[in-house]
N, CA, C and O of each residue as an XYZ file, in Angstrom:
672
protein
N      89.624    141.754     88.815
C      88.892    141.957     90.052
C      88.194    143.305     89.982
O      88.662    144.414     89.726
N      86.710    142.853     90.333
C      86.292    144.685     90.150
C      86.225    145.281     91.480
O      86.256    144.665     92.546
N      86.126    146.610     91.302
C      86.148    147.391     92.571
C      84.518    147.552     93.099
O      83.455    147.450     92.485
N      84.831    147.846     94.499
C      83.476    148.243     94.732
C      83.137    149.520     94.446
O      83.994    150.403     94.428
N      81.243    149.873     94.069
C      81.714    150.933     94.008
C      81.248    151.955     95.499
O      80.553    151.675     96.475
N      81.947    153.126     95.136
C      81.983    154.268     96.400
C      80.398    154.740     96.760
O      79.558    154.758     95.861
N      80.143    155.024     97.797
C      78.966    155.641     98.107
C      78.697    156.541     97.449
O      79.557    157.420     97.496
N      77.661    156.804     96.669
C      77.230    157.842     95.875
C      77.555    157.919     94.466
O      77.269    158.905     93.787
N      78.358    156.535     93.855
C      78.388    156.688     92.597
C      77.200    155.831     91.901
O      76.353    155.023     92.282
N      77.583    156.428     90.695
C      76.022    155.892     89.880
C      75.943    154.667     89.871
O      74.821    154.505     89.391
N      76.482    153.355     90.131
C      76.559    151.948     89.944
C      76.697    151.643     91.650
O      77.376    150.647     91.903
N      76.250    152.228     92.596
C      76.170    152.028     93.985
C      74.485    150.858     94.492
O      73.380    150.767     93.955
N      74.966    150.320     95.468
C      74.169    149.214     95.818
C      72.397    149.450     95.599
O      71.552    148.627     95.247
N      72.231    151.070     96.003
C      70.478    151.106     95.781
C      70.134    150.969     94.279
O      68.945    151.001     93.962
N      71.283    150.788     93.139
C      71.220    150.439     91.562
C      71.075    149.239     91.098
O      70.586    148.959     90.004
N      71.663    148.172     92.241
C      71.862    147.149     91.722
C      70.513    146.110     91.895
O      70.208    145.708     93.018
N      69.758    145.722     90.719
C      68.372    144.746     90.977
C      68.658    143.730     91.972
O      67.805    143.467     92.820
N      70.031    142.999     91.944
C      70.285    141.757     92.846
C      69.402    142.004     93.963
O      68.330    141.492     94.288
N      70.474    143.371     94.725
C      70.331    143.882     95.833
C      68.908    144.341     96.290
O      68.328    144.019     97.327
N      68.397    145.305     95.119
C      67.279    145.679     95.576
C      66.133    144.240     95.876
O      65.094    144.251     96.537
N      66.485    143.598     95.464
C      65.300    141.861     95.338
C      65.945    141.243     96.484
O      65.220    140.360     96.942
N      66.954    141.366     97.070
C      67.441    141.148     98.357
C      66.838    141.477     99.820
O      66.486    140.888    100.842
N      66.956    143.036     99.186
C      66.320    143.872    100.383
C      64.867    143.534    100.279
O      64.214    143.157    101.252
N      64.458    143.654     99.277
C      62.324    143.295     99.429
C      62.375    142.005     99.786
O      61.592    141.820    100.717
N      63.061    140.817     99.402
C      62.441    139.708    100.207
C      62.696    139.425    101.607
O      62.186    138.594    102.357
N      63.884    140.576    101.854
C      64.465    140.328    103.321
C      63.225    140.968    104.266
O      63.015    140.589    105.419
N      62.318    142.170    103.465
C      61.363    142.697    104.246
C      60.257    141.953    104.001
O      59.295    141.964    104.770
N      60.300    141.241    102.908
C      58.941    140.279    102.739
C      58.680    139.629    104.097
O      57.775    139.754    104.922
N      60.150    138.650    104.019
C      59.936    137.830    104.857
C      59.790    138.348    106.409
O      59.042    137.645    107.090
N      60.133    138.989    106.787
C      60.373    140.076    108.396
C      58.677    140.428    108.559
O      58.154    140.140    109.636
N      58.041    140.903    107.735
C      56.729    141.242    108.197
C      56.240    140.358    108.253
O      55.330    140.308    109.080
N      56.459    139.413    107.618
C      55.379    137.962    107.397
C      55.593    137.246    108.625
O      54.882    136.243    108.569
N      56.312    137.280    109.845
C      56.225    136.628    111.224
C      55.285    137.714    111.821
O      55.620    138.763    112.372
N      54.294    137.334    111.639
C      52.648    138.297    112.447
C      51.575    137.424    112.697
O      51.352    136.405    112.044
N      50.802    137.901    113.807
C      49.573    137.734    114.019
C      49.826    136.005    114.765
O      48.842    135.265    114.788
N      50.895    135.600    115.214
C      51.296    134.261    115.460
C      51.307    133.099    114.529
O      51.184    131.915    114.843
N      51.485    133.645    113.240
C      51.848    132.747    112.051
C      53.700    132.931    111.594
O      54.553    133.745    111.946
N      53.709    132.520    111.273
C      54.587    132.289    109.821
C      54.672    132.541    108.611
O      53.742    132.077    107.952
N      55.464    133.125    108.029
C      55.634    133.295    106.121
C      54.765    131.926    105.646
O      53.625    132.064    105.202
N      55.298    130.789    105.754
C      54.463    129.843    104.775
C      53.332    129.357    105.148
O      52.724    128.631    104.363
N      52.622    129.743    106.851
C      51.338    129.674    107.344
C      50.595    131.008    106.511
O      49.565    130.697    105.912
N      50.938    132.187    106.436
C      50.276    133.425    105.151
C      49.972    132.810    104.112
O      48.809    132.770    103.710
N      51.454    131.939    103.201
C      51.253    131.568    101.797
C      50.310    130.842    101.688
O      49.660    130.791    100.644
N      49.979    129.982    102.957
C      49.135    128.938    102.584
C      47.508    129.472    103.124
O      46.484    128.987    102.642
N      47.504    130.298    103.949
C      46.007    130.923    103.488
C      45.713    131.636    102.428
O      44.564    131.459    102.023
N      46.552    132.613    101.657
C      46.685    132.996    100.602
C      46.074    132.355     99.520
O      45.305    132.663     98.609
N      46.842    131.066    100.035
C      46.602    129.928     98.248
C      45.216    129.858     98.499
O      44.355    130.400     97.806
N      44.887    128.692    100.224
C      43.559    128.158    100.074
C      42.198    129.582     99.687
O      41.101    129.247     99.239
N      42.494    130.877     99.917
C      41.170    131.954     99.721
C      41.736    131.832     98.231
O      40.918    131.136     97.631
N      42.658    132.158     97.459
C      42.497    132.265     95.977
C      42.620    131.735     95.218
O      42.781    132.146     94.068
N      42.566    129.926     95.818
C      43.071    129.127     94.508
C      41.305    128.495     94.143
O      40.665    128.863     95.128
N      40.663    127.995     93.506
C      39.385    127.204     93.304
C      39.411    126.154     93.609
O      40.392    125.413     93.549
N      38.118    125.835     94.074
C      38.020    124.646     95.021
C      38.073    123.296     94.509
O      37.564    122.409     95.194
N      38.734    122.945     93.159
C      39.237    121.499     92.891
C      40.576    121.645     93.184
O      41.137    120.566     92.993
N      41.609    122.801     93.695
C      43.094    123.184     93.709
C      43.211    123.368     95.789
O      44.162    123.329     96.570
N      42.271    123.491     95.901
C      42.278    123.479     97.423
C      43.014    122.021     97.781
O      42.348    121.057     98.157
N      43.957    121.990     97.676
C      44.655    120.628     98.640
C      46.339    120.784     99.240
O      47.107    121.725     99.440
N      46.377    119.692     99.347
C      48.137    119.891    100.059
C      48.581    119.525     98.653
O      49.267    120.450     98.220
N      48.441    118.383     97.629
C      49.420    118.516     97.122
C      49.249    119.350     95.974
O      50.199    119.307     95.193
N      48.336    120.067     95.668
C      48.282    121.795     94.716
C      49.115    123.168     95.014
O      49.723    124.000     94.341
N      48.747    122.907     96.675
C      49.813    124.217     97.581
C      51.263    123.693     97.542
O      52.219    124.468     97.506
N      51.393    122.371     97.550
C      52.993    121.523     97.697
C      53.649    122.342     95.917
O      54.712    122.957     95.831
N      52.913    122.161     95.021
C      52.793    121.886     93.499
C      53.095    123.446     93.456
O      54.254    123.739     93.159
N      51.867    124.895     93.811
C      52.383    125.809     93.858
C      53.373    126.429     94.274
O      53.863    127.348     93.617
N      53.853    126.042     95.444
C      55.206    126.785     96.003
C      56.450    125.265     95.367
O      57.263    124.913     96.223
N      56.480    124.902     94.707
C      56.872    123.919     94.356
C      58.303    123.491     95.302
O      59.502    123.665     95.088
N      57.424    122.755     96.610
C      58.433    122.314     97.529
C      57.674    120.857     97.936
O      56.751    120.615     97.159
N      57.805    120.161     98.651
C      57.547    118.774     99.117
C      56.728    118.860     99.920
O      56.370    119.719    100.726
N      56.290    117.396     99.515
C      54.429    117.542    100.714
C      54.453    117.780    102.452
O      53.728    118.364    103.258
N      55.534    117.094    102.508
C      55.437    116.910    103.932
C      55.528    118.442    104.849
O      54.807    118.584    105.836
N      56.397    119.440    104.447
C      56.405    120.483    104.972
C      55.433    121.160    105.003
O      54.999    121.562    106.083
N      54.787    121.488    103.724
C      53.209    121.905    103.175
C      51.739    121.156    104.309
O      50.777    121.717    104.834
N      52.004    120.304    104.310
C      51.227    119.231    105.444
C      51.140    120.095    106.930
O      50.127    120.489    107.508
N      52.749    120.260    107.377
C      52.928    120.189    108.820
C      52.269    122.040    108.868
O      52.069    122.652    109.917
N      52.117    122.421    107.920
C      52.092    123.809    107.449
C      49.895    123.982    107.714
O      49.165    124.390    108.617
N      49.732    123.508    106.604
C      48.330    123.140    107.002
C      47.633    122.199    108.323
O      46.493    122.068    108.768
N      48.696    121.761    108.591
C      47.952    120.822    109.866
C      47.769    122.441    111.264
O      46.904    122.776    112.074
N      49.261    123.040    110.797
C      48.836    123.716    112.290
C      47.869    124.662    112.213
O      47.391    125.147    113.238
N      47.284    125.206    110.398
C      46.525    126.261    110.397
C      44.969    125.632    110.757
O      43.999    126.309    111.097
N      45.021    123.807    110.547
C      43.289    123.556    111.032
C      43.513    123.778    112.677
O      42.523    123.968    113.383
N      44.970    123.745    113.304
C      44.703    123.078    114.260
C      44.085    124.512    115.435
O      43.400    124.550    116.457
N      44.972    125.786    114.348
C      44.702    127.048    115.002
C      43.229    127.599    114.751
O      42.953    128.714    115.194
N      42.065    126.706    113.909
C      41.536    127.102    113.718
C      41.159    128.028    111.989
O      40.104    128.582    111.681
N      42.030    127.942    111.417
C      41.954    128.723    110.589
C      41.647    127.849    109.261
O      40.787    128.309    108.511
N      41.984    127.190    109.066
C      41.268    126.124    108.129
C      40.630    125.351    108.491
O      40.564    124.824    109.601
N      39.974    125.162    107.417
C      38.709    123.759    108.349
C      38.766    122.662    106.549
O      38.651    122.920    105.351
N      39.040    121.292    107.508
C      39.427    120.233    105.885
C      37.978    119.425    106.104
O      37.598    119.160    107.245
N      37.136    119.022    104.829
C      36.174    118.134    104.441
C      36.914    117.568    103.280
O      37.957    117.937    102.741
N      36.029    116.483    103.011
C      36.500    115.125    102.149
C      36.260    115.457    101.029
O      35.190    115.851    100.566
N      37.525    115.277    100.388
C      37.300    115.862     98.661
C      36.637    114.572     97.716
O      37.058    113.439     97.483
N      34.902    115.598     97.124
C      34.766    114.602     96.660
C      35.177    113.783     95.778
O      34.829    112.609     95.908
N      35.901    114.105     94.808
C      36.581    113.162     93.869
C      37.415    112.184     94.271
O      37.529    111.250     93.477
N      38.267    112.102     95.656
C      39.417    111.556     96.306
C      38.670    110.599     97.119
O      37.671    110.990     97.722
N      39.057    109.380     97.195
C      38.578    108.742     98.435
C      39.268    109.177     99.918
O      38.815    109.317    101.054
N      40.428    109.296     99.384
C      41.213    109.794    100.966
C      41.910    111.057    100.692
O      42.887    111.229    101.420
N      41.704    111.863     99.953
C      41.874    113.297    100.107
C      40.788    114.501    100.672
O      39.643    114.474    101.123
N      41.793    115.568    100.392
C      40.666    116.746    101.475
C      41.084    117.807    100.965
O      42.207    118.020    100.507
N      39.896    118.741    101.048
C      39.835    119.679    100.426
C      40.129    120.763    102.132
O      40.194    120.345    103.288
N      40.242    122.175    101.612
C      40.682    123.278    102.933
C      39.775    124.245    102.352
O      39.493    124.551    101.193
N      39.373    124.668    103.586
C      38.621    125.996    103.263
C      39.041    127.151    104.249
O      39.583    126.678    105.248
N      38.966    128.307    104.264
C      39.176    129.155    105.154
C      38.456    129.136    106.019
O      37.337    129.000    105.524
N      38.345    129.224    107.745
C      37.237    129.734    108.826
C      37.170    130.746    108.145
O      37.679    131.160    107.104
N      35.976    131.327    109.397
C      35.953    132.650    109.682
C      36.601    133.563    110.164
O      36.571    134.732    109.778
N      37.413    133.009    111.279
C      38.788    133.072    112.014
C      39.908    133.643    110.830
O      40.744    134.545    110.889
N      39.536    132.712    109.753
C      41.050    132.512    108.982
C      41.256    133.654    107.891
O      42.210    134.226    107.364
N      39.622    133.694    107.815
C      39.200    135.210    106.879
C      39.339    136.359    107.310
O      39.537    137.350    106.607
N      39.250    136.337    108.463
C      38.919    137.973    109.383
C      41.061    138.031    109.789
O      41.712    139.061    109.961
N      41.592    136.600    109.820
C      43.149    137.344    110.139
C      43.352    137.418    108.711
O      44.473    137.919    108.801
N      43.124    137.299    107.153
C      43.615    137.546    106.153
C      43.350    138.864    105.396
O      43.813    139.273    104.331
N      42.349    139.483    106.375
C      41.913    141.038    106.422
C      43.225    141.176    106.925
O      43.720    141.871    106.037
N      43.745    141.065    107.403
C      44.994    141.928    108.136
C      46.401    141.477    108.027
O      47.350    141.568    108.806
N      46.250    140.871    106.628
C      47.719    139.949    105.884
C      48.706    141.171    106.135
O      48.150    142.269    106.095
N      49.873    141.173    106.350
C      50.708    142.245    106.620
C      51.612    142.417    105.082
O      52.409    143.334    104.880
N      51.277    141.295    104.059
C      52.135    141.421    102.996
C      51.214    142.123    102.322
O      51.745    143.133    101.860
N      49.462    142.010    101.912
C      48.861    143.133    101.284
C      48.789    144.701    101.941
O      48.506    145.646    101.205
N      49.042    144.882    103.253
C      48.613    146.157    104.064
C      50.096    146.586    103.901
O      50.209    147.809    103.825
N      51.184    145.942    103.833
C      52.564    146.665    102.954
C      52.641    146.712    101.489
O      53.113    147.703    100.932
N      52.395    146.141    101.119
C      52.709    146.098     99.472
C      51.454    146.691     98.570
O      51.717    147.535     97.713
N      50.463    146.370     98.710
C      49.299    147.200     97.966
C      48.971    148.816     97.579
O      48.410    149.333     96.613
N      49.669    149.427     98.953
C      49.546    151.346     98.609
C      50.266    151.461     97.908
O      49.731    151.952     96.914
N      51.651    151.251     97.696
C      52.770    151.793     96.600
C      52.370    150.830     95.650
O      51.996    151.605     94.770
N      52.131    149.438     95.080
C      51.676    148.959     94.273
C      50.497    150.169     93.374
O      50.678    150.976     92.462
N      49.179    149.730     94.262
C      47.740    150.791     93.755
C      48.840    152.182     93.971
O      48.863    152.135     95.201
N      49.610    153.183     93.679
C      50.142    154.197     93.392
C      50.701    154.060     91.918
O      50.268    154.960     91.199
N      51.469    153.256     91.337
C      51.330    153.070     90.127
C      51.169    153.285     88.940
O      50.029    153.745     89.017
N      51.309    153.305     88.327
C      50.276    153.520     86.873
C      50.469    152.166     86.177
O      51.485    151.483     86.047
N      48.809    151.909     85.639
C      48.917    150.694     84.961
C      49.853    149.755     84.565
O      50.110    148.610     84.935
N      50.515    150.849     83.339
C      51.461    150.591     82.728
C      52.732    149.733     83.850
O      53.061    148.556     84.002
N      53.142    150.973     84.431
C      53.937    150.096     86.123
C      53.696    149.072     86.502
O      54.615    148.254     86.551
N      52.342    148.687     86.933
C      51.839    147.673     87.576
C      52.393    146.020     86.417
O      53.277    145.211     86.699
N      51.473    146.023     85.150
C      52.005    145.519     84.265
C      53.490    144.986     83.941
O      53.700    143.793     83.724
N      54.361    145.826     83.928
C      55.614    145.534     83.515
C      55.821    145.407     85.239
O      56.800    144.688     85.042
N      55.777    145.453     86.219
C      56.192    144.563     87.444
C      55.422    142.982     87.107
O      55.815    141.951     86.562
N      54.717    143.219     87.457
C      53.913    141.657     87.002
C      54.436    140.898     85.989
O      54.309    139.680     86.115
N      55.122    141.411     84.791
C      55.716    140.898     83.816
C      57.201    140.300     84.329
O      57.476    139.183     83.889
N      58.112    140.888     85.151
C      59.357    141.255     84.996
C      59.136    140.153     86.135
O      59.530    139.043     85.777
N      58.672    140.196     87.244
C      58.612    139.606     88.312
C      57.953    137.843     88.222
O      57.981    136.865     88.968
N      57.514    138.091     87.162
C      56.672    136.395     86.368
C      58.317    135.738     86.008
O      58.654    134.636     86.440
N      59.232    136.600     85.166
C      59.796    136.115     84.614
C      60.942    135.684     85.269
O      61.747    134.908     84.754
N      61.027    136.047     86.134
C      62.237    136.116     87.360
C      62.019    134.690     88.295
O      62.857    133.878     88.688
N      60.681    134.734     88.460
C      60.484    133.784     89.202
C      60.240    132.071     88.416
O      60.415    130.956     88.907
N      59.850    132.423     87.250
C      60.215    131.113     86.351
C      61.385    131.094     86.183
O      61.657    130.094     86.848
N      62.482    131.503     85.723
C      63.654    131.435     86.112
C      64.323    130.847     87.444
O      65.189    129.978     87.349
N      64.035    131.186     88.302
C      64.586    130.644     89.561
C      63.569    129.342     90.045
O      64.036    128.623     90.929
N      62.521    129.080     89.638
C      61.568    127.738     89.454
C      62.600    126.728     88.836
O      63.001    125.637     89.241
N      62.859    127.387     87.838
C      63.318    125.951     86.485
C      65.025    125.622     87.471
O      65.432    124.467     87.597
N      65.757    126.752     88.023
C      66.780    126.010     88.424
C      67.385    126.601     87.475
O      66.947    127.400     86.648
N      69.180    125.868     87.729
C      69.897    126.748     87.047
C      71.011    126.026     86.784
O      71.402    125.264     87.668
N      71.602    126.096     85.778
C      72.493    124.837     85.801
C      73.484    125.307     86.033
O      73.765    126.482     85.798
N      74.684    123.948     86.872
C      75.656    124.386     87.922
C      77.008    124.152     87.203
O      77.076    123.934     85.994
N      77.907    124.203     87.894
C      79.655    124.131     87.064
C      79.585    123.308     86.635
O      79.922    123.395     85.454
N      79.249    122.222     86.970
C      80.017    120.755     86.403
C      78.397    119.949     85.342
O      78.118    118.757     85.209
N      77.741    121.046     84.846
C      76.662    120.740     84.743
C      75.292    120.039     84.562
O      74.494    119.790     83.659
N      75.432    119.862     85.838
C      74.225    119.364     86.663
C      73.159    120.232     86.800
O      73.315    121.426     87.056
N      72.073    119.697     86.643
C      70.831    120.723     86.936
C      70.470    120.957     88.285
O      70.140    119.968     88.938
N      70.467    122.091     88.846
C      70.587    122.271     90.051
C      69.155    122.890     90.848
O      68.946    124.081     90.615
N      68.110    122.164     91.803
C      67.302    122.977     92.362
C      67.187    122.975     93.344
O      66.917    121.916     93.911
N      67.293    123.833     93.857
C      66.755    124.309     95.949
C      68.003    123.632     96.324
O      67.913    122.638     97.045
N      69.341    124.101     95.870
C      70.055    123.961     96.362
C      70.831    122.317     96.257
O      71.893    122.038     96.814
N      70.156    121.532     95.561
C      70.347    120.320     95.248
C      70.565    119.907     93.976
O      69.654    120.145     93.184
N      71.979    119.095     93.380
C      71.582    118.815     92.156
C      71.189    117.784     91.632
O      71.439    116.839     92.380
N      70.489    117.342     90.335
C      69.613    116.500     90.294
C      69.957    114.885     90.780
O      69.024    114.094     90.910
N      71.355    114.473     91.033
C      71.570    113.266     91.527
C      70.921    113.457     93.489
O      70.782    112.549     94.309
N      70.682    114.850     93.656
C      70.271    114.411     94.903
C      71.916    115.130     95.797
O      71.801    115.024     97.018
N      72.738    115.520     95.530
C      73.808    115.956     96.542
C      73.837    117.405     96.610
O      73.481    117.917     95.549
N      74.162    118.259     97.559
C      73.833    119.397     97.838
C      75.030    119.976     97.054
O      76.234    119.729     97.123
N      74.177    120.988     96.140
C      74.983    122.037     95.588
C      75.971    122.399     95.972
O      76.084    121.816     97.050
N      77.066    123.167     95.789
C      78.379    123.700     96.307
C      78.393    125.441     96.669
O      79.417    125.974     97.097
């Protein structure tokens, strides 16, 4: 059994990566309830301004955050409904649709609260910094993409393992 350690020793909680990736997504997510959106109403203007316009759809944004259509849907339905996306008929699809940003949707992504936090200490940096975050943080997150295999081993994702029964 290990001990914890004491306040102020060198292996104390502001050391530990877990923790520190704890605390940033706990603040990720806390700023991202703004402007009368939601964290995954942001992600998904995010995607539709930077993804290209054959990737503009629900199931590309479903595909990027790699979660299921239907949530992604109820996600984009409320951003046309607020105005902030506007859907036309994708031409390649007979019954698909492409999203574009309003104007509305552009002028609140001027004021994303995850770039107006994260960008000054980011741009503070040095290249080099910037780089090996981008690297370290790619790799972390393919990792926790692919899943992870569980005790009895089963491949396990979002909490589910692959027969479909919730993780332990």
């Amino acid at each position: 059994m290990s001990e914890s350690p004491e306040e102020g020793d060198a292996g104390s909680a502001d050391e530990d990566p877990v923790t520190l990736l704890d605390q940033l997504s706990r603040l990720v997510y806390g700023i991202s309830f703004a402007d009368g959106l939601f964290p995954a109403q942001w992600v998904a203007l995010r995607y539709f301004h930077d993804a290209p316009e054959p990737a503009r759809t629900l199931t590309a944004l479903a595909r990027f955050q790699k979660i299921h259509l239907a949530p992604v849907s109820r996600t984009v339905s409320t951003l046309v409904d607020k105005g902030l996306l506007a859907r036309r008929p994708h031409p390649g699809f007979k019954r698909g649709w492409l999203f574009d940003l309003t104007e509305e949707g552009l002028s609140l992504l001027g004021r994303d609260p995850l770039r107006q936090s994260l960008e000054p200490p980011i741009a503070a940096m040095a290249k080099t910094e910037r780089a090996m975050l981008c690297r370290l943080t790619k790799r972390i997150i393919a990792h926790m993409q692919a899943g992870t295999e569980s005790e009895d081993g089963g491949r396990e994702e979002s909490g589910h393992k692959t027969d479909g029964t919730p993780a332990a």
